[in-house]
N, C-alpha and C positions, 0 to 999 in steps of 0.2 A: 095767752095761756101756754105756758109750758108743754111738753110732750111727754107722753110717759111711756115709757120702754119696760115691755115685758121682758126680764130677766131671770131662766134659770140658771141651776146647777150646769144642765145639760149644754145649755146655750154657751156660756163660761168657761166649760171644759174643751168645746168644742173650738170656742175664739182662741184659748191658748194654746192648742195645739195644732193649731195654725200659723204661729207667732213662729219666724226664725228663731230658731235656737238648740242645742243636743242637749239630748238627753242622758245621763250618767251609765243609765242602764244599756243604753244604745251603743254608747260609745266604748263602754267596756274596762272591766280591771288592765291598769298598766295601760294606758291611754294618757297622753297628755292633750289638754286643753290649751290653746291660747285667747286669752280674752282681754280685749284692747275697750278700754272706758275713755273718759274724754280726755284724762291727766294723765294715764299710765298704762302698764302692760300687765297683766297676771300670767303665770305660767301655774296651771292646773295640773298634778298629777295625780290622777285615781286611784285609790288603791281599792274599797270597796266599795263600788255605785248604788249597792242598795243600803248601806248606812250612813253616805256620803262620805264616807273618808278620806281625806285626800292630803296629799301633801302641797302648800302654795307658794309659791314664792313673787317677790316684786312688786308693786305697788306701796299700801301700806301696810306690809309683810318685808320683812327682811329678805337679804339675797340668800341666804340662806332659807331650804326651804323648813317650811311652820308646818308641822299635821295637823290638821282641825277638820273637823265637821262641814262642807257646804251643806247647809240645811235648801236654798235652791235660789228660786227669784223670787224678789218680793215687789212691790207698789203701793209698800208701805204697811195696810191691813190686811193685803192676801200675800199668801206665799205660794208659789207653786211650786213642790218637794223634788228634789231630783234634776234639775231643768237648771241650762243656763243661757237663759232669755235674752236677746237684743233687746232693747226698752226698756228694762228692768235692772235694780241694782240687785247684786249678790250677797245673800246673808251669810256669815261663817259663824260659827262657835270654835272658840279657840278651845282646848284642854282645860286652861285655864279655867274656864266659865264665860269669859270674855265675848261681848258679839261684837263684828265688825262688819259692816256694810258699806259697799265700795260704792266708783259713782256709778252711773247708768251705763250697761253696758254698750257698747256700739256695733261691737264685730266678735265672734268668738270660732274656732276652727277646730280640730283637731290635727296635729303634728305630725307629721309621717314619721314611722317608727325609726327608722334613722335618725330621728331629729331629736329624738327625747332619749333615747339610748345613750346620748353622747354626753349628756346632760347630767 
């Protein structure tokens, strides 16, 4: 017989914020991201972490950078708002309307502000 695991809200909020990953809010306006998935590289720049506004470039985004929405991390049916998760793929909403979901992320940093200045 199966096992059955008590799962809340609380329990949930509490395993993802656990989970390696920053947080938009944390990391701040004019913050750049690097986030490496298993085919490619993202370069994240923030512009407003509590609407997710960001400028992206690299992967399957032009090298030029695209503004769009990170809406956050997903696992498909949950999304967690704001957050960019190791484990988890990144959802974006383009201006367009367009979504684009990258692969799983693997590693994600923030750039020493020398590093995204130059940029």
């Amino acid at each position: 017989m199966a096992k059955v695991y008590e799962l809340s809200l609380d329990k949930l909020t509490e395993a993802v914020e656990d989970c390696q990953g920053i947080a938009l809010n944390e990391a701040g306006a004019g913050s750049t991201l690097l986030v490496t998935t298993n085919t490619c590289t993202y370069t994240i720049h923030i512009i407003d972490p509590g609407k997710g506004e960001v400028l992206v470039s690299g992967g399957k985004f032009s090298i030029e950078p695209t503004h769009c929405i990170l809406c956050g991390s997903t696992l498909g049916s949950m999304l967690v708002t704001g957050r960019v998760i190791v484990g988890f793929f990144l959802e974006f909403f383009l201006l367009s309307g367009e979504k684009l979901i990258t692969p799983i992320v693997r590693s994600v940093s923030i750039l020493p502000e020398s590093d995204h200045l130059a940029s």
